[in-house]
SEZA-696489 format. One line per field, with one value per residue (C-alpha): z, x, y; residue in three letters. Coordinates in pm, 1 decimal. Last residue first. Example, Ala and Ser with C-alpha at 12.3 -4.5 7.8 and 13.67 -1.06 7.14 Angstrom:
% SEZA-696489
up	714.0 780.0;
east	1367.0 1230.0;
north	-106.0 -450.0;
res	Ser Ala;
END
This chain:
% SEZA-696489
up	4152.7 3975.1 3783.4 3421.3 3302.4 2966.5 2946.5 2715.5 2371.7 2127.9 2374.6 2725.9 2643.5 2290.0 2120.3 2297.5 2432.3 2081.8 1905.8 2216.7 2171.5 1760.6 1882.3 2142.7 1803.6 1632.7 1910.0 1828.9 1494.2 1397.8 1477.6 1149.2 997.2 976.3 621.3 584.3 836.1 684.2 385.7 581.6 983.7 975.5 784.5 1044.6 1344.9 1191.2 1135.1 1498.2 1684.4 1467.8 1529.8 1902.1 1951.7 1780.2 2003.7 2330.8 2266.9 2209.2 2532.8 2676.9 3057.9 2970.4 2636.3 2301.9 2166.1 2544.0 2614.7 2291.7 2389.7 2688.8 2567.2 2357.1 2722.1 2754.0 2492.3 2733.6 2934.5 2614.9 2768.7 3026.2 2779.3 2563.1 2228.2 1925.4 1700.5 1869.3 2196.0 2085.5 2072.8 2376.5 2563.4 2446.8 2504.3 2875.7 2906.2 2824.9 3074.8 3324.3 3232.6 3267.3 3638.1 3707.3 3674.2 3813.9 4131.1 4138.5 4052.7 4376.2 4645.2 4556.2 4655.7 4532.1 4806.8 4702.0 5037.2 4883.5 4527.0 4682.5 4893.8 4615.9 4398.4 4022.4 3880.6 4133.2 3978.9 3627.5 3750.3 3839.3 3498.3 3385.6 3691.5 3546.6 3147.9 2824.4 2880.8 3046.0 2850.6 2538.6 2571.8 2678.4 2400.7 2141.8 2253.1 2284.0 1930.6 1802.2 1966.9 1837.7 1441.8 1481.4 1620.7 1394.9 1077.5 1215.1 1272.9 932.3 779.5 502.6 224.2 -29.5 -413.1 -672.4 -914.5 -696.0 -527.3 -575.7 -276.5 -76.6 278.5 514.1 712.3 1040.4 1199.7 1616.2 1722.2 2034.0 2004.8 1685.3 1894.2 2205.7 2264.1 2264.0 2624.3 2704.2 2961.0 3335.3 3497.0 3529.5 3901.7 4060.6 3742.2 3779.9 4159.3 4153.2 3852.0 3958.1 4322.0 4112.9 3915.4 4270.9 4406.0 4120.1 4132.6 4525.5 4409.3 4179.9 4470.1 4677.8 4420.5 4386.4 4741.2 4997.9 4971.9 5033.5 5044.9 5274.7 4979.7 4688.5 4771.4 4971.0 4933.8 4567.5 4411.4 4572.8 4391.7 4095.8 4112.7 4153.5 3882.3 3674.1 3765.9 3685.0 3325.9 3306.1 3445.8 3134.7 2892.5 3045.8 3030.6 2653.6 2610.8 2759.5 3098.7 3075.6 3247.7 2985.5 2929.7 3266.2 3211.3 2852.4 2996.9 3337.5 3119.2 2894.0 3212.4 3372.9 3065.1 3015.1 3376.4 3340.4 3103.7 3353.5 3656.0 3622.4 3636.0 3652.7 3942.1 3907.8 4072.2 3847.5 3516.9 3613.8 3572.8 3234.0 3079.8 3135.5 3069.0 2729.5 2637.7 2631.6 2380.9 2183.6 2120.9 1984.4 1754.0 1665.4 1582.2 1316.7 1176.3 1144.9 920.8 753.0 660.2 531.0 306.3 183.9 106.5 -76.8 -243.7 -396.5 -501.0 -734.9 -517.9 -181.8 -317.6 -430.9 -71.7 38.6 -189.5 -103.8 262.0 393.9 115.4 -70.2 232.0 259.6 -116.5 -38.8;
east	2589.8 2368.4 2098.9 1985.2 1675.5 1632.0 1133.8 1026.9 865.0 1089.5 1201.8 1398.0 1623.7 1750.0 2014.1 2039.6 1654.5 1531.2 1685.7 1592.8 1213.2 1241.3 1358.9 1066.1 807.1 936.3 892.7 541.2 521.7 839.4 628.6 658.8 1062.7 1270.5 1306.6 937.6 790.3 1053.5 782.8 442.0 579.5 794.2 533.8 311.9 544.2 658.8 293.8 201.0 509.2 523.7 137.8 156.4 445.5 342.8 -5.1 171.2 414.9 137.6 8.9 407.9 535.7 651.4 824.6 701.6 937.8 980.6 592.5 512.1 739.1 594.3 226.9 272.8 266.3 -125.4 -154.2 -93.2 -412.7 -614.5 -539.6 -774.0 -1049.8 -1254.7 -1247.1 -1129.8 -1131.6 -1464.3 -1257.8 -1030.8 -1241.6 -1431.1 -1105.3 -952.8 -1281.2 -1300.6 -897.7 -955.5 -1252.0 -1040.8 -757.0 -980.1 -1142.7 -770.5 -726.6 -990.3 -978.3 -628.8 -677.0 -962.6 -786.9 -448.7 -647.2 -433.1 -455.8 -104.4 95.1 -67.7 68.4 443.6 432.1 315.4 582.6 620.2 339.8 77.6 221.3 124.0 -221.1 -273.2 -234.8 -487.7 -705.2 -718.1 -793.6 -597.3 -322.2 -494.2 -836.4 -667.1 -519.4 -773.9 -1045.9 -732.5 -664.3 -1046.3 -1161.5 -816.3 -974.1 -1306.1 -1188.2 -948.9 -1215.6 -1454.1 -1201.1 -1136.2 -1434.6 -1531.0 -1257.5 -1062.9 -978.2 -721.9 -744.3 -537.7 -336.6 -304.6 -606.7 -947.9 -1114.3 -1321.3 -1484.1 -1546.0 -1785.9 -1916.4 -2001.6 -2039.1 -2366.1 -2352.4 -2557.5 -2383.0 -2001.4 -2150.4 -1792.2 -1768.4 -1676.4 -1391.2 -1401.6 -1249.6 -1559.3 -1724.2 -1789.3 -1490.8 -1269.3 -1278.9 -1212.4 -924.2 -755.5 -889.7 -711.8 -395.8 -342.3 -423.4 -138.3 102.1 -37.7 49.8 435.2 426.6 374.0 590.3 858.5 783.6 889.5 606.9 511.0 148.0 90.4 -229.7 -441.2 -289.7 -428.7 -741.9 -917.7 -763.8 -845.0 -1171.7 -1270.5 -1170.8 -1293.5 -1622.7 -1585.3 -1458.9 -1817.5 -2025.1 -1847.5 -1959.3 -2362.9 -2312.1 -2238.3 -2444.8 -2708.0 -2613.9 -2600.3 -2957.1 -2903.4 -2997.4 -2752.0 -2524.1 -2545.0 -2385.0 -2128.3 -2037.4 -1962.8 -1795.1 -1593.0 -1488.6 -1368.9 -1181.7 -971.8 -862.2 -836.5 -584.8 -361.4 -346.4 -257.4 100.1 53.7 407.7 403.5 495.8 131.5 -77.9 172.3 180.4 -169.9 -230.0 95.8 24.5 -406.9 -261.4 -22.6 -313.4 -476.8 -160.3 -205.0 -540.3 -383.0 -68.4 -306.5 -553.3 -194.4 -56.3 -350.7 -340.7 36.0 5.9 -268.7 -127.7 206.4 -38.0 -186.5 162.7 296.5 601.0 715.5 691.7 794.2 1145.0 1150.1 1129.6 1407.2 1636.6 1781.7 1718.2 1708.2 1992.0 2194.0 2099.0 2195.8 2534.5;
north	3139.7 3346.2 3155.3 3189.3 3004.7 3052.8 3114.0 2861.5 2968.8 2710.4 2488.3 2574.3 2319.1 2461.9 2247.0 1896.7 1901.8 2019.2 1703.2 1490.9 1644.6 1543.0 1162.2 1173.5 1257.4 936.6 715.7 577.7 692.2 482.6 175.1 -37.2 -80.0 142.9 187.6 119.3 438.4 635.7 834.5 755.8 727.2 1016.4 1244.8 1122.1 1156.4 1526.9 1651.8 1577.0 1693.3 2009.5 2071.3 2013.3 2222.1 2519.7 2467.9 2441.3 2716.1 2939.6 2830.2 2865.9 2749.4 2434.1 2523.6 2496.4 2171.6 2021.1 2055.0 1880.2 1603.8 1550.5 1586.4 1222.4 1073.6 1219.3 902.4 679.0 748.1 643.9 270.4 359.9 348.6 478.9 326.4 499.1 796.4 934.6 846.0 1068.3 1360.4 1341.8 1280.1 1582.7 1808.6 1652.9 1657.2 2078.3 2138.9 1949.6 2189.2 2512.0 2308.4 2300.9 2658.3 2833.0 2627.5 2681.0 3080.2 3094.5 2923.2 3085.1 3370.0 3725.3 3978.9 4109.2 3898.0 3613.4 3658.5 3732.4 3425.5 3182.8 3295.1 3301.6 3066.2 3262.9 3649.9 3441.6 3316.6 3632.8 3822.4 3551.5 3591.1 3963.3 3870.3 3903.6 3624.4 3388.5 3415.4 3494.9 3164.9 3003.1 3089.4 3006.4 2699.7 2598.8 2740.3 2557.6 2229.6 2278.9 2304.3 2017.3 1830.1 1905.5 1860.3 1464.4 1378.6 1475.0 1285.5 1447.3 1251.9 1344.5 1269.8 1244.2 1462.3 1769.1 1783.7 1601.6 1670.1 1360.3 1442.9 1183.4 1032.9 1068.8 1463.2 1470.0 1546.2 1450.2 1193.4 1052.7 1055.3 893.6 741.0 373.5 218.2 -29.4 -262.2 -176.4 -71.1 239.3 337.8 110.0 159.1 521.9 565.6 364.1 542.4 849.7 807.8 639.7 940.1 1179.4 990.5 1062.2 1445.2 1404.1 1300.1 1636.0 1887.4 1723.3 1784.7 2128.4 2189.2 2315.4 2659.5 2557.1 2184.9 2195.9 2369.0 2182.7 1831.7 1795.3 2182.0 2235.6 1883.5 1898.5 2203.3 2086.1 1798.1 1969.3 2129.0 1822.0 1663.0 1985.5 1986.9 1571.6 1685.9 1921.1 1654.6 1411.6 1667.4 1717.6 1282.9 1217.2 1016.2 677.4 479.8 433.8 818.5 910.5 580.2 777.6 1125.9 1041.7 794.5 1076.7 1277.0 1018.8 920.4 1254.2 1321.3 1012.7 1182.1 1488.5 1314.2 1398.9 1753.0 1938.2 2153.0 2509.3 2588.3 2810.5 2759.3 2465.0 2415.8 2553.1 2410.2 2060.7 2094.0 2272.3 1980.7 1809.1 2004.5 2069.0 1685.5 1715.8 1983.3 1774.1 1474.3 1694.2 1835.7 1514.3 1377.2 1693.4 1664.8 1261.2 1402.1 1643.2 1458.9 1159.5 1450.4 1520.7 1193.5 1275.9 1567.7 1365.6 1083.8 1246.8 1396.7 992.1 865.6 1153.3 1139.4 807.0 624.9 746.9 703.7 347.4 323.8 483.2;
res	Unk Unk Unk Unk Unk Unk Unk Unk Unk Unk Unk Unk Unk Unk Unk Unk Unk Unk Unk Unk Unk Unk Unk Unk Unk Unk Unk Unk Unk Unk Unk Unk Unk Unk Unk Unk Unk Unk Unk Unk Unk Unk Unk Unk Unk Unk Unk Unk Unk Unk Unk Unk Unk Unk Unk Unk Unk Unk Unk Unk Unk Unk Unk Unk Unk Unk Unk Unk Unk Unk Unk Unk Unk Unk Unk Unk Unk Unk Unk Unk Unk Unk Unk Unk Unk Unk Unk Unk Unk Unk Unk Unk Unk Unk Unk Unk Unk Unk Unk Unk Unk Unk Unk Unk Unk Unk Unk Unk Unk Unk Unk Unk Unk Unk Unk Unk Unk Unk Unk Unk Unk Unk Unk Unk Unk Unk Unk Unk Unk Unk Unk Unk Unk Unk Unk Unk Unk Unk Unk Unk Unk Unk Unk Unk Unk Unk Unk Unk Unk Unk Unk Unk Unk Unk Unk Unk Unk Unk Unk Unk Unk Unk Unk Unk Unk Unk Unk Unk Unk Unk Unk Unk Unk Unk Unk Unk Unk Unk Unk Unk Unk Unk Unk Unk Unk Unk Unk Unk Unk Unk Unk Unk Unk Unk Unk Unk Unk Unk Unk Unk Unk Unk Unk Unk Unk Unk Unk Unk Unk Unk Unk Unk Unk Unk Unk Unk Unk Unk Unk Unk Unk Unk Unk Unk Unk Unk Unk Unk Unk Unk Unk Unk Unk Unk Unk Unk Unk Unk Unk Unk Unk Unk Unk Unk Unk Unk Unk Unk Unk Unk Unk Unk Unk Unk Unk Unk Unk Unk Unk Unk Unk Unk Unk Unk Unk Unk Unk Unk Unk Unk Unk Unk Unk Unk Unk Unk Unk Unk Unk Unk Unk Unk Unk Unk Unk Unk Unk Unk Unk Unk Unk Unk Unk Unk Unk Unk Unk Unk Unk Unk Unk Unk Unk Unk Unk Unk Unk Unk Unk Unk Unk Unk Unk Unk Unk Unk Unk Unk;
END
C-alpha cells in the first residue's frame, strides 16, 4: 500500500504543494522535447524522400557542429564558419545523393538503410581524422548565443529560465515550423510526398529524384547543424552527442514516422514526460529514470497505437 501510495499519489500531491517546482520541471522538458523534435525532424524529412530510415542522422549532428568549431579553431570568424558549415552539409548533400542514393534506385528499403550505417561510419572516420577525438566547446558567445538566466517569481517561488535554453527553444520552433510549411505548402514539398510513395511513379511524372534528395538531406543537415549548435551550447561537442539522436526513436514512434507535426507533438511529450518522470519518480526508482523513461512511453504507444499519434494505419490485402 505505501509503494502504491508512492507511486500514484505522493508525487501529484507535490505537484500541487510545490507549484513552481512543477513549472519548472515542465519547461525544462519542454526546451528538451523541442531539441528533440529537431532530430526527429532530420528522421522524418528524409524518409519521407526515400522510405529509408536515416541512421546516420545522430552523427550529422555531431559532424556538423564539429565542421563549425574546427573552422573557427583555425581562425575562421564564427558567421563565416557558420556559413562555410551550411556550404559543408551542401555539399554533403550532394555527395550523399551522387555516391549513395543515386545507384540504389528501387532497390529494397533495407539496402537503403545498411548504406546509411556505412555513411555513419564514413562521418565517423572522416570526422575524427579532421577534428580529433577530444571534445570541443561550442562558440556559444561568438555566435551570439544569450548566457544567464532569467528569474520569475511564480506561484510561491521562483522558476529560472535559462537564456540558452529560451533561444533555442525559440529557433528550433522557427525551424519546425519554416519546414513544415515548406513541405507541406510548397511544389518540391508535394513532390517529396509522390517521391516517399513510389520512386517509379515520381520518375515516370518528370519528378528528379536527383533534385528532392538533394533538397532534402541538405533540409536535414540544415536541421542536425541547428541541433548540434544547440546542444553543444548545453555541453561539450563531441561524438558522444551522437547518442542523443537515439532519444529521436521514441519521438518518431509517439508522432509517427512519416508526420512533421507528429515530430514536434512527439518531441514535447517525450521531453516533458522524462523530466516530469525523472523530478517526482526519479527517487522511487532510483537515479537514471530519464534515460529510459521516454522508451517506456514509446512501448506504451507501440502496444496501443503503432502507427503513433500522426502515422499513416497500414492496411494490406492479403
Amino acid at each position: 500500500m505505501d509503494l502504491l501510495y508512492r507511486i500514484f499519489i505522493d508525487p501529484f500531491v507535490q505537484m500541487g504543494t510545490a507549484p513552481d517546482l512543477l513549472v519548472q520541471a515542465l519547461w525544462e522538458g519542454f526546451v528538451a522535447g523541442v531539441l528533440y523534435s529537431l532530430i526527429a525532424l532530420g528522421f522524418v524529412l528524409i524518409f519521407k524522400a526515400s522510405g529509408v530510415f536515416n541512421f546516420a542522422q545522430g552523427i550529422m549532428v555531431v559532424f556538423a557542429a564539429l565542421t563549425l568549431v574546427g573552422l573557427y579553431e583555425h581562425g575562421v570568424p564564427a558567421f563565416l564558419a557558420l556559413a562555410l558549415t551550411i556550404l559543408v552539409m551542401l555539399l554533403l548533400a550532394f555527395a550523399v545523393e551522387r555516391v549513395v542514393l543515386r545507384p540504389l534506385v528501387n532497390q529494397a528499403e533495407i539496402i537503403l538503410f545498411m548504406a546509411t550505417f556505412g555513411l555513419t561510419y564514413f562521418l565517423i572516420g572522416l570526422g575524427e581524422l579532421i577534428f580529433g577525438g577530444d571534445p570541443k566547446v561550442m562558440i556559444s558567445q561568438q555566435l551570439l548565443l544569450p548566457s544567464g538566466s532569467y528569474n520569475i517569481r511564480m506561484l510561491g517561488g521562483f522558476v529560472q529560465l535559462q537564456k540558452i535554453d529560451v533561444a533555442a527553444a525559440i529557433i528550433a520552433l522557427l525551424m519546425v515550423t519554416t519546414l513544415a510549411i515548406f513541405f507541406q505548402k510548397t511544389r518540391i514539398g508535394r513532390a517529396l510526398r509522390a517521391v516517399a510513395d513510389s520512386h517509379r511513379a515520381a520518375l515516370s511524372v518528370g519528378i528528379s529524384l536527383e533534385q528532392i534528395w538533394v533538397t532534402v538531406w541538405f533540409a536535414s543537415g540544415i536541421v542536425a547543424l541547428a541541433t548540434g549548435i544547440m546542444w553543444g551550447a548545453r555541453s561539450n561537442v563531441s561524438f558522444a552527442l551522437d547518442i542523443i539522436a537515439l532519444k529521436a526513436l521514441p519521438v518518431l514512434i509517439l508522432g509517427g514516422l512519416t508526420s512533421i507535426p507528429g515530430a514536434i507533438i512527439g518531441g514535447v511529450i517525450i521531453g516533458m514526460g522524462e523530466k516530469l518522470g525523472e523530478f517526482y519518480w526519479g527517487p522511487l526508482f532510483g537515479s537514471g529514470i530519464e534515460s529510459w523513461f521516454a522508451y517506456v512511453i514509446a512501448l506504451v504507444f507501440l502496444l496501443f497505437r503503432p502507427q503513433g499519434l500522426f502515422g499513416e494505419k497500414i492496411i494490406e490485402r492479403v
